[in-house]
C-alpha positions in Angstrom: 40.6 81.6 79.9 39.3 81.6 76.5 41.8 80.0 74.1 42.3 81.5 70.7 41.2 80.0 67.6 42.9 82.0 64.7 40.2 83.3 63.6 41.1 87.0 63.7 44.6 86.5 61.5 44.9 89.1 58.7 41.5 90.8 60.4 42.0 94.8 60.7 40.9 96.0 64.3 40.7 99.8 64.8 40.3 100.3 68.8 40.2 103.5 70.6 41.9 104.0 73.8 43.9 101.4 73.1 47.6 102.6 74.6 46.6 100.8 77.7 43.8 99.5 80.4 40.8 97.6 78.2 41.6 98.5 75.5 45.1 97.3 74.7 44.0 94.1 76.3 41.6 93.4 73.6 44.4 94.4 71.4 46.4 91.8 72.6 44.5 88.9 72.7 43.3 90.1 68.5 46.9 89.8 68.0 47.7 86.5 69.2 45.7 85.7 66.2 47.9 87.6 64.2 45.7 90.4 64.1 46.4 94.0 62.9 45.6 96.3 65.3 45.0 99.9 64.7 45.8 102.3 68.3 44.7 104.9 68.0 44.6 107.0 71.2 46.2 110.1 72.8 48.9 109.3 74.6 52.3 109.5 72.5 54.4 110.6 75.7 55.0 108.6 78.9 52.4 110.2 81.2 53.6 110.6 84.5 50.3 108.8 86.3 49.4 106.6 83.1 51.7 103.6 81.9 52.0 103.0 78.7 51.8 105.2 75.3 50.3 104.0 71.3 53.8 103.1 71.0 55.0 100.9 74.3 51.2 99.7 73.3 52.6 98.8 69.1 55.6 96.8 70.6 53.4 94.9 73.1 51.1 94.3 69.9 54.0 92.7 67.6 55.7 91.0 70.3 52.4 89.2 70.8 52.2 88.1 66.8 50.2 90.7 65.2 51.2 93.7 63.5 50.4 97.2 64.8 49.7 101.0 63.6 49.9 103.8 66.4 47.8 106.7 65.5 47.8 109.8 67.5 43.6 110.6 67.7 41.4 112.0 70.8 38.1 111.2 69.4 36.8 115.1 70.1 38.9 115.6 66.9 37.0 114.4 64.2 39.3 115.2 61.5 42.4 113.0 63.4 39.7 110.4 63.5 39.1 110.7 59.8 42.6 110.7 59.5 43.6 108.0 61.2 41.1 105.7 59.3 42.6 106.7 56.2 45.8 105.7 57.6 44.6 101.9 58.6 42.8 101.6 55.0 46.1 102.5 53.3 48.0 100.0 55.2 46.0 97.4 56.0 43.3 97.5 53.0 40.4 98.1 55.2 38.8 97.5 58.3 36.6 94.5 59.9 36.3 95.4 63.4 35.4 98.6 65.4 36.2 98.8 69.1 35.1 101.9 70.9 36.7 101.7 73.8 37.6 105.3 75.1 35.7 107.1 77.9 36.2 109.9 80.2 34.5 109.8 83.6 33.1 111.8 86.1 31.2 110.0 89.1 29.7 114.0 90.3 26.3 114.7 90.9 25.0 117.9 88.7 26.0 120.6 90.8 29.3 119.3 91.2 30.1 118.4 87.3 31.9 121.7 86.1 30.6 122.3 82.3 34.4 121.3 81.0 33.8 117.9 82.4 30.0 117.4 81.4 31.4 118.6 77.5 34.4 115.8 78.0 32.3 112.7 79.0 29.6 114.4 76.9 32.2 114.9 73.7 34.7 111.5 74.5 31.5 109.0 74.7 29.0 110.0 72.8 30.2 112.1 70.2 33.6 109.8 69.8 31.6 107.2 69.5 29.5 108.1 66.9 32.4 110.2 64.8 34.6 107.3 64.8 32.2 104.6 64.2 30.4 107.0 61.4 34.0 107.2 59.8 34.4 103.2 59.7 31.0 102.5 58.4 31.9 102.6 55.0 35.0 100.3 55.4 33.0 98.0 57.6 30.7 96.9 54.9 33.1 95.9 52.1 34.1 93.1 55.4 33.1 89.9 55.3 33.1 89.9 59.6 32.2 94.1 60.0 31.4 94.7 63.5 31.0 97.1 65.8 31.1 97.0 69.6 30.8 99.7 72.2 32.6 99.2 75.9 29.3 100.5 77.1 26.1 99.2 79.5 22.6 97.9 79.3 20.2 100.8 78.9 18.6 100.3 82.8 16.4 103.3 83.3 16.1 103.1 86.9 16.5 106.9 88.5 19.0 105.3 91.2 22.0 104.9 88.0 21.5 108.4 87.4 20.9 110.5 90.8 24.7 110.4 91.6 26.3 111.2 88.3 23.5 112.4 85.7 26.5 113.5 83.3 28.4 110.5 83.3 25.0 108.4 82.7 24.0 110.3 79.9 27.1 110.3 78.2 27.7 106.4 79.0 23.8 105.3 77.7 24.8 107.8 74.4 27.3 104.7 73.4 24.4 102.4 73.8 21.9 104.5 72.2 24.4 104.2 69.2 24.1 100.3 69.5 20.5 100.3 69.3 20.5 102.4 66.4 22.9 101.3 64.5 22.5 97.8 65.0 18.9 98.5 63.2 20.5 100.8 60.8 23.1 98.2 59.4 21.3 95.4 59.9 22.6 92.5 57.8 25.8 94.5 56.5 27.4 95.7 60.2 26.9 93.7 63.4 26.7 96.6 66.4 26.9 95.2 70.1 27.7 96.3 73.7 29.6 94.9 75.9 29.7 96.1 79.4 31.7 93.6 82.7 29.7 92.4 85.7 32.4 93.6 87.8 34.9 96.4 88.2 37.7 96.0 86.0 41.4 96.6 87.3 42.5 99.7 85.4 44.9 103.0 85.7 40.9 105.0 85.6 40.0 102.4 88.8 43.8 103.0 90.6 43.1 106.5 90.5 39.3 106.5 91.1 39.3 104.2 93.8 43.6 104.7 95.3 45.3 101.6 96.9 44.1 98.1 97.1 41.3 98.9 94.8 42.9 96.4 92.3 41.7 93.3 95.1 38.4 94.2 94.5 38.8 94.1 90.7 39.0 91.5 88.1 41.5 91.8 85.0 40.8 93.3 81.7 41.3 89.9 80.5 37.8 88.7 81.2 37.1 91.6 78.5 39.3 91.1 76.1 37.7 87.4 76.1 34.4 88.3 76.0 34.9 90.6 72.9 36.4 87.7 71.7 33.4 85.4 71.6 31.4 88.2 70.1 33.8 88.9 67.0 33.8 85.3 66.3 29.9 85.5 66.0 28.0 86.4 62.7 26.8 89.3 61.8 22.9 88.4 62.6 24.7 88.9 66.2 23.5 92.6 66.4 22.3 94.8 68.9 22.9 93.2 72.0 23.9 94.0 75.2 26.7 91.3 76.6 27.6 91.0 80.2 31.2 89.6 80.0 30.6 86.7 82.5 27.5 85.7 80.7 28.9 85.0 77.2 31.9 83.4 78.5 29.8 80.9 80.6 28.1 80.0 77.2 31.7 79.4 76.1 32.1 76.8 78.7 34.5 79.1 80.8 33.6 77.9 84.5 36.5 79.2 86.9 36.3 82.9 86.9 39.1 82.8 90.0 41.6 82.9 86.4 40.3 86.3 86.0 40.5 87.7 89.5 43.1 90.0 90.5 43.1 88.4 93.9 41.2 85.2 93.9 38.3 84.5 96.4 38.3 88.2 97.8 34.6 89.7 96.8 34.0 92.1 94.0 32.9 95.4 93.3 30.0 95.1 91.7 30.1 97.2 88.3 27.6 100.1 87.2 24.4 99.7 85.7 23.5 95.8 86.1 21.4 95.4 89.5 17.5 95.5 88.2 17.0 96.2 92.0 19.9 98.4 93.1 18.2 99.0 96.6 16.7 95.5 97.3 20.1 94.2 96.7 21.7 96.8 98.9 19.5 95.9 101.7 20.2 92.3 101.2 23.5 92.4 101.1 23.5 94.4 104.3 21.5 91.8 106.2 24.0 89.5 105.1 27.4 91.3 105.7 28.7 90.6 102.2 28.8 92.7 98.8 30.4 90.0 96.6 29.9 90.5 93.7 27.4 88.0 92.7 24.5 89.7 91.4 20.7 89.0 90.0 22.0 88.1 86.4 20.0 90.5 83.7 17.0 89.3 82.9 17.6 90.1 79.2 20.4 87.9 78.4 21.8 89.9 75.2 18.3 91.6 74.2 17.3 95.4 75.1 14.9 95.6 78.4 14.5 99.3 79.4 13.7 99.1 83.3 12.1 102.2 84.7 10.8 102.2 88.3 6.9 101.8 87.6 8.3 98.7 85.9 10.8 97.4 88.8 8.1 94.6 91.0 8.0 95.0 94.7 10.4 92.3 96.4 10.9 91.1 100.0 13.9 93.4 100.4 12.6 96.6 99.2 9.9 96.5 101.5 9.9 99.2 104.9 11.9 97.3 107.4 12.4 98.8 111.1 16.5 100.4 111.2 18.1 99.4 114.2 19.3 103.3 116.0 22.8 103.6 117.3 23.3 103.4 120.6 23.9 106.6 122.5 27.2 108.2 121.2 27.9 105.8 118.9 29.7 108.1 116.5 31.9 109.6 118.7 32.6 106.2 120.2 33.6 105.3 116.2 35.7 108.9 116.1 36.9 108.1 119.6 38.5 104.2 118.2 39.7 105.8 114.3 41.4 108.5 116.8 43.1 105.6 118.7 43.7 103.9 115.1 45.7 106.9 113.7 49.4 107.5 113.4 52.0 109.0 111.1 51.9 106.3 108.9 48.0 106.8 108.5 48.7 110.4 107.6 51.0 110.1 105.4 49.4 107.7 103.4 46.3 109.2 103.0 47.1 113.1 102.8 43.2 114.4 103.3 41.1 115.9 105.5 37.1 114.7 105.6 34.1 116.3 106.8 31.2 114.4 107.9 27.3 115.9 108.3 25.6 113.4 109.7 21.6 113.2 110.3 20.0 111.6 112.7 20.9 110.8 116.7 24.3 111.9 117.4 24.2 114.2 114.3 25.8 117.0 113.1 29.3 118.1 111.5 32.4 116.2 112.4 35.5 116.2 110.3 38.8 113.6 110.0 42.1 115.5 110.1 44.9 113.0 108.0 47.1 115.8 106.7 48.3 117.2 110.2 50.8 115.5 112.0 49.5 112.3 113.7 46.1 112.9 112.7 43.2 114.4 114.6 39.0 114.2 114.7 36.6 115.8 116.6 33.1 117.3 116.2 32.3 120.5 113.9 34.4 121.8 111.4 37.8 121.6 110.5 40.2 123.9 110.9 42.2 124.0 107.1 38.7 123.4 104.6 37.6 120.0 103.7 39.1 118.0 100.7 35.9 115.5 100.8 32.4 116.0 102.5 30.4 113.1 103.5 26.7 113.7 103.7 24.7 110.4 105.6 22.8 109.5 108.6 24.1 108.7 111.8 23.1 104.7 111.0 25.3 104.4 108.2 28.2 106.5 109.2 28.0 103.7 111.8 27.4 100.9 109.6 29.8 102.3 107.2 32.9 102.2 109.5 31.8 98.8 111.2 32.3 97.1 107.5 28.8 96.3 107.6 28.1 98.8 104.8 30.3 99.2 101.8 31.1 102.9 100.6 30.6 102.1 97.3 27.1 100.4 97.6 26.4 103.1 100.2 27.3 105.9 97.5 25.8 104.2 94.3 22.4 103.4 96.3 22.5 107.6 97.1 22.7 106.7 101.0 26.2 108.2 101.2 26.7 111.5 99.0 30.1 112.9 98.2 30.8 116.6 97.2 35.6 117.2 96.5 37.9 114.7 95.8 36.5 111.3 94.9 40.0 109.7 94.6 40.2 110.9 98.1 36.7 109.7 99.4 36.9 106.4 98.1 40.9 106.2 99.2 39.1 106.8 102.8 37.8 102.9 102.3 41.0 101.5 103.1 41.3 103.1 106.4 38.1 101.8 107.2 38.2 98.4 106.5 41.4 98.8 109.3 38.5 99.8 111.6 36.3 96.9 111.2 38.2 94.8 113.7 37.5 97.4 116.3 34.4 98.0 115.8 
């Protein structure tokens, strides 16, 4: 890991979402420095789902060797933003570093995003990020390190980042957008970055988006907090870029990522946003049987490349390659061994029922019963209504449930399309990787 230099002591952070997850991570590692550390965030109560609150965070903070001031802000509210500002300036004396780090998320295509959740991501991303950093500017310049960085990705215009969860995208790119004008816009007085991870990061928002064992699949927020790091301790001429944690760190001479892993050597989940050729590399890694997580690394290193499909060359992989069919019944023979598979156990763990329309040989509607006792499939409807409905072809429902196609890949390349519970579809994954050795 990246070891700490001192150079953040005295040095005012103000970080949003910083009562836990990312966040309070780079919170941490600032005040090893001896940092202060301005939380501000929502959470003042223990949450009955979420650990940790701006005040469990403040304690952690100080017990680390920096000094801490919990402020009570959802960035929607632009006057607690203002307020809480006024609050680090009075005790601190100013401010030298922004972190916008809080985000709400919604990974549902547009007819499934009620307007409440389009107006949170919409309100929380975009809109926080500009209140809060608008609120800062003016303490930011009077710093002799002023900087501003946004937990936010690349700008990659490709259609496929956007087909899945239009919202979500939209609201995400509006931090970046804010990083490349801003970084113009203060040029010389504010540096303004993004920094974005190459792979999921283990957090309470990935426990609850992706259930149980998701975390072996993830790396730690530390490789975050490390990579922000390296960027405070750059200049200000350091300005609107768009840092992939694993790059930045490798130019710090870090070479054993395994450190950061929750579980090392077990493959990643790739993170949102970073594949130039979502599609070729899906294909690819299907050939292979793999999705580790090493991907293409972006071809702009820090700078701005906007990709759009015209602009996205024709490779090997994303050329039309013959699909091997399923043999005859071959989903009902995969119902026929996850029926064999199931038990109380199974049930009980996983609480929902999943409906599958299927295209292709073999088609048609078939559901997943894991609420009733012992568990049940079979072919058309279910009897109690769905809590997740899987739209695919018969290939890679196959493929899916044989391990030789990843859910997630499968869902973020729009082969696999998801209407109800998402915690619940993706909790489905851990059943099937149970399945692989049967199948």
């Amino acid at each position: 890991m990246l070891p700490n230099t001192g150079r953040l002591a005295g040095c005012t952070i103000f970080i949003t979402g910083a009562s836990r997850g990312i966040g309070k991570a780079i919170a941490l590692k600032a005040a090893k420095d001896g940092a202060n550390i301005v939380i501000a965030a929502k959470t003042a109560q223990t949450h009955p789902k979420l650990a940790g609150t701006i005040y469990t965070a403040a304690e952690e903070i100080e017990a680390a060797g920096g000094k801490a001031l919990p402020c009570i802000v959802d960035v929607r509210d632009e006057q607690q933003i203002t307020s809480a500002v006024q609050k680090a300036v009075e005790k601190f004396g100013g401010i030298d570093i922004l972190v916008n780090n809080a985000s709400a998320i919604s990974l549902t295509n547009t007819m499934d995003t009620p307007t409440k959740k389009v107006d949170l991501m919409m309100n929380v991303n975009t809109r926080g990020t500009y209140l809060t950093s608008k609120a800062c500017v003016p303490f930011l310049k009077k710093s002799k390190i002023a900087h501003i960085l946004n937990l936010s990705p690349p700008l990659n215009l490709n259609p496929v980042w956007f087909k899945q969860h239009c919202a979500y995208t939209i609201a995400k790119y509006g931090m970046s957008m804010c990083v490349l004008g801003m970084a113009e816009e203060f040029k010389g007085e504010i540096a303004v970055n993004a920094l974005w991870p190459k792979t999921a990061i283990h957090t309470a928002a990935m426990d609850m988006l992706g259930g149980s064992g998701v975390e072996s699949q993830c790396r730690k927020a530390e490789i975050i907090a490390d990579a922000a790091y390296s960027i405070f301790k750059k200049p200000k001429s350091f300005t609107g870029n768009f840092v992939i944690d694993e790059i930045i760190l490798k130019e710090e001479g870090i070479k054993n990522f395994d450190v950061y892993a929750v579980k090392p050597g077990h493959p990643l989940i790739p993170d949102f946003f970073l594949d130039e050729h979502p599609d070729a590399e899906m294909k690819k890694r299907e050939s292979q049987g793999t999705y580790a997580a090493e991907l293409n690394p972006q071809p702009c290193k820090y700078n701005l490349k906007f990709t759009t499909t015209s602009a996205i060359p024709e490779s090997k992989e994303e050329k039309s390659q013959p699909q091997a069919k399923p043999h005859s019944g071959a989903v009902e023979e995969t119902f026929r061994i996850v029926k064999n598979a199931l038990n109380d156990d199974v049930v009980q763990a996983t609480q929902a029922i999943y409906q599958f329309e299927l295209s292709g040989k073999d088609g048609g509607t078939w559901f997943l019963d894991l609420k009733s006792k012992g568990g049940n499939v079979g072919h058309g409807k279910p009897s109690d209504q769905a809590d997740v409905v899987m739209s695919m072809s018969t290939d890679d429902f196959v493929k899916m449930f044989s391990g030789k196609l990843k859910p997630t890949m499968a869902f973020m390349s729009g082969k696999l399309k998801i209407k109800g519970n998402m915690a619940l579809a993706i909790k489905l994954e851990k059943l099937m990787s149970q399945m692989h050795p049967r199948l």
